[in-house]
C-alpha positions in Angstrom: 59.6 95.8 73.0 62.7 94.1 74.3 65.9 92.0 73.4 64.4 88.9 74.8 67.0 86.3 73.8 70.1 85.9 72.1 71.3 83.1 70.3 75.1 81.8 69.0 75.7 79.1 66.6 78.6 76.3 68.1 80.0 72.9 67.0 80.4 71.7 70.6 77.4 72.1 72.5 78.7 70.3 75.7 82.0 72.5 76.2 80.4 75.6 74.9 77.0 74.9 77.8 79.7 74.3 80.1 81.4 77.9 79.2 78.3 79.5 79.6 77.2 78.1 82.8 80.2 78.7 84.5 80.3 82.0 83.2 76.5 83.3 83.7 77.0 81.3 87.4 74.4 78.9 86.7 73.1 75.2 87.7 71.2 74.1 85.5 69.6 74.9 81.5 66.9 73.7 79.4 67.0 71.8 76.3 64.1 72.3 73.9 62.9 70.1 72.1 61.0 71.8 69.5 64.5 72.4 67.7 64.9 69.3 66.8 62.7 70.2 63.8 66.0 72.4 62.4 68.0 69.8 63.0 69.7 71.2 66.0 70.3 70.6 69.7 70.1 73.8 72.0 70.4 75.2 75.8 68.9 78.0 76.7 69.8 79.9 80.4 68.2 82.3 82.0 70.1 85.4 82.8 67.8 88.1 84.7 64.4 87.8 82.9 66.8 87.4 79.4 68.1 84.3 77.8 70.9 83.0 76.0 70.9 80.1 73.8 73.2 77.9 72.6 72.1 75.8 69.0 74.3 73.4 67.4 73.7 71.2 64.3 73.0 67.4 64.8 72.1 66.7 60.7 74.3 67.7 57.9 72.9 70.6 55.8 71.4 72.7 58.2 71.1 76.4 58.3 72.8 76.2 60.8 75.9 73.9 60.0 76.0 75.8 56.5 76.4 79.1 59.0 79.0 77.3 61.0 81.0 76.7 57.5 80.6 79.9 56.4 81.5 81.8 59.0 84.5 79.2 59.5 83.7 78.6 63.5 81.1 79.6 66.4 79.0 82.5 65.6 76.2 85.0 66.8 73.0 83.3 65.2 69.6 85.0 66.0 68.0 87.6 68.2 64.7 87.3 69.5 62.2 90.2 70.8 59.3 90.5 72.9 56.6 92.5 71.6 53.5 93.8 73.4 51.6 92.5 70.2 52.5 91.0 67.2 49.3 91.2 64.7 51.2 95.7 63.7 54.6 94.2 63.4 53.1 91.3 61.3 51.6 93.9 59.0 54.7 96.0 58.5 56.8 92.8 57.5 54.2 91.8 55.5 54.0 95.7 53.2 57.7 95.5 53.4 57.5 92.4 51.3 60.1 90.5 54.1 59.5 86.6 54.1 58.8 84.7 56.7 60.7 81.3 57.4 58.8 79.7 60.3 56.0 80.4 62.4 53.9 79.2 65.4 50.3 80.4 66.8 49.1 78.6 70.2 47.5 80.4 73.2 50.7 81.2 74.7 52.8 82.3 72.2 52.8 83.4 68.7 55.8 83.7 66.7 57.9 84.5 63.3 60.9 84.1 61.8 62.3 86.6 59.2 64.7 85.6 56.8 68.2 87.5 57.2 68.3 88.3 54.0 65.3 90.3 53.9 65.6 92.2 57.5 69.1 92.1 57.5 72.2 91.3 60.0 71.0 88.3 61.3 68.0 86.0 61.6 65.4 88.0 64.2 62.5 86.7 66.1 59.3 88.6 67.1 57.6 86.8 70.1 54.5 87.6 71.9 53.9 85.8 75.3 50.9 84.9 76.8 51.6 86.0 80.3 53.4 88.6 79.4 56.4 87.9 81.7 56.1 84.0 80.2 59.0 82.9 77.5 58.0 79.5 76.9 61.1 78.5 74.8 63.0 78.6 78.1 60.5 75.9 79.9 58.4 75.7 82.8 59.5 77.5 86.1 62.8 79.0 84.3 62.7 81.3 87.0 63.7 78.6 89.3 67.3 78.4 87.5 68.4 82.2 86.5 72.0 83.4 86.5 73.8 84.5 89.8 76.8 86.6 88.2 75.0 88.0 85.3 70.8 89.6 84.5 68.7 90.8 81.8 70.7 91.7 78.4 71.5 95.3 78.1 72.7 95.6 75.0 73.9 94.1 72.0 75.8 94.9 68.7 75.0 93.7 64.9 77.4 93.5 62.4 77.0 95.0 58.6 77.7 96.1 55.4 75.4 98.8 55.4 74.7 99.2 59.2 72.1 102.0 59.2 70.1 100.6 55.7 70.0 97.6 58.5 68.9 99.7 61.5 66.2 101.6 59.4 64.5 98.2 58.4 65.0 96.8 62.0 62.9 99.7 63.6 60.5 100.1 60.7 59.6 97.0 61.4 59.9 97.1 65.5 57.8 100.9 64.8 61.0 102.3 66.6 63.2 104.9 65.3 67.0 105.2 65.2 68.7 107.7 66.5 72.9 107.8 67.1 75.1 105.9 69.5 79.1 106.3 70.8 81.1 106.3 67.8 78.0 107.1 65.2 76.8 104.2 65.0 73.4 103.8 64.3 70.8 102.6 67.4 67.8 101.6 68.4 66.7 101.8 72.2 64.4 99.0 73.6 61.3 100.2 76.3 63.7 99.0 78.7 66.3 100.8 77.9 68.4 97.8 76.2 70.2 99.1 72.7 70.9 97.3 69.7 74.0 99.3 67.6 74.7 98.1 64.1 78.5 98.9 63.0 80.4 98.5 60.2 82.2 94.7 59.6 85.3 94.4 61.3 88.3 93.1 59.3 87.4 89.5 59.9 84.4 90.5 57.4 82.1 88.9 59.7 78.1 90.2 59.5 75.4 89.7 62.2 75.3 89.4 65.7 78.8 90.1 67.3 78.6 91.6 70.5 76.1 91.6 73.5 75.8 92.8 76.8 74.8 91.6 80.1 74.1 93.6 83.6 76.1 92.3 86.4 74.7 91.3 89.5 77.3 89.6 91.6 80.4 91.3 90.7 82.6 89.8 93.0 81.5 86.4 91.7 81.6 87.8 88.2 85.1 88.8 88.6 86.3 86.1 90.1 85.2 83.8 86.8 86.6 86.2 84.6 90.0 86.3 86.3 89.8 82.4 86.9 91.9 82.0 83.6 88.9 80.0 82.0 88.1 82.9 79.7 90.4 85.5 78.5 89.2 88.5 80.2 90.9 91.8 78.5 89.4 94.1 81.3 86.9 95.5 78.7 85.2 92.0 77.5 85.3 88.4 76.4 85.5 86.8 73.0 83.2 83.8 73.3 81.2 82.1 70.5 82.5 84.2 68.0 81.5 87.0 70.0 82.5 90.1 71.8 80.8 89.7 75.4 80.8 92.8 77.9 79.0 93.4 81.1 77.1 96.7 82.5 79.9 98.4 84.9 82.7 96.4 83.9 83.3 97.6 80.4 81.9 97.9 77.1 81.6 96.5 73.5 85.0 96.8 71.6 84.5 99.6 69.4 
């Protein structure tokens, strides 16, 4: 199992694609058009063999404009995992009565939703690919536009009222356990390594995904962007989307 993709809520997709881009050191993205069925627009970029996405609202009364209201601005929105198979982590949700709010079953991929509500912290995806090393919501030949400052997603952090109630449900349904991270906080380690840490709400009150991070692979270049003045670089992270972005070697999510 991994943190395959992370996903933030905006109201401007162009300037936010164009943050991103010029942050991750990329060309070029890919819009999918299976969204338009939530009533959103999205990018997603390849970063290593990870992805970030980018979803914004182009109907009224969408999940995802309601979130937007709610959480009074751009926001962390989903996170989607890999899974070696999905038919055991299917049955789990199932016995522990979580619903399911969307889901897809081609040769390729098969796929769920599960309401936030139910599994907690934010809306989660469990993917199975078809090659493995496939993720068909980034497009064909993805690995033809990855990032040159930034790779794979090494971490990220989930905001809640009850953080370990979250982390128990999140890794009974992953079959992972949780075991403690820097400060306490509760965590779950991915096969890769990758760790998701669930915290209690910061003072801003706000729950779900709020911090990630990313390896580095260019630091020079990396630097260089974050010392441009285009992002306001604190020496530990970023605040971007809502969102406390960190990179591996360069600092790490604000405790």
């Amino acid at each position: 199992m991994r943190i395959r993709q992370l996903a933030f809520a905006t109201q401007d997709l162009a300037a936010s694609r164009q943050q991103l881009l010029t942050l991750l050191g990329l060309d070029a993205d890919y819009a999918d058009p299976g969204v338009a069925e939530f009533g959103l627009n999205n990018s997603v970029m390849a970063t290593g063999t990870s992805f970030l996405e980018l979803v914004s609202p182009f109907e009224e009364n969408t999940a995802v404009s309601r979130m937007l209201a709610r959480m009074q601005g751009d926001c962390g929105y989903m996170a989607l995992f890999q899974v070696d198979q999905l038919a055991p982590v299917n049955s789990r949700v199932e016995k522990m009565g979580m619903r399911k709010i969307w889901e897809v079953d081609r040769a390729e991929v098969k796929a769920f939703h599960v309401h936030p509500k139910d599994i907690g912290g934010v809306l989660v995806s469990f993917d199975e690919m078809t090659p493995v090393e496939e993720w068909v919501w980034a497009g064909n030949q993805w690995q033809q536009r990855t990032a040159k400052c930034t790779g794979d997603i090494t971490g990220c952090q989930i905001s809640a009222q009850r953080p370990r109630d979250v982390a128990e449900k999140w890794a009974a349904v992953l079959g992972a356990r949780v075991d403690t991270g820097k400060g306490g906080c509760a965590r779950i380690t991915m096969t890769d390594g990758a760790q998701v840490e669930f915290v209690e709400m910061g003072a801003d009150g706000r729950q779900g995904l709020t911090g990630i991070e990313l390896a580095v692979v260019d630091t020079a270049r990396l630097e260089k962007t974050l010392n441009s003045g285009m992002f306001a670089w604190d020496g530990t992270a970023i605040d971007l989307f809502g969102v406390r972005i960190s990179f591996a070697g360069l600092g790490e999510y604000a405790r």
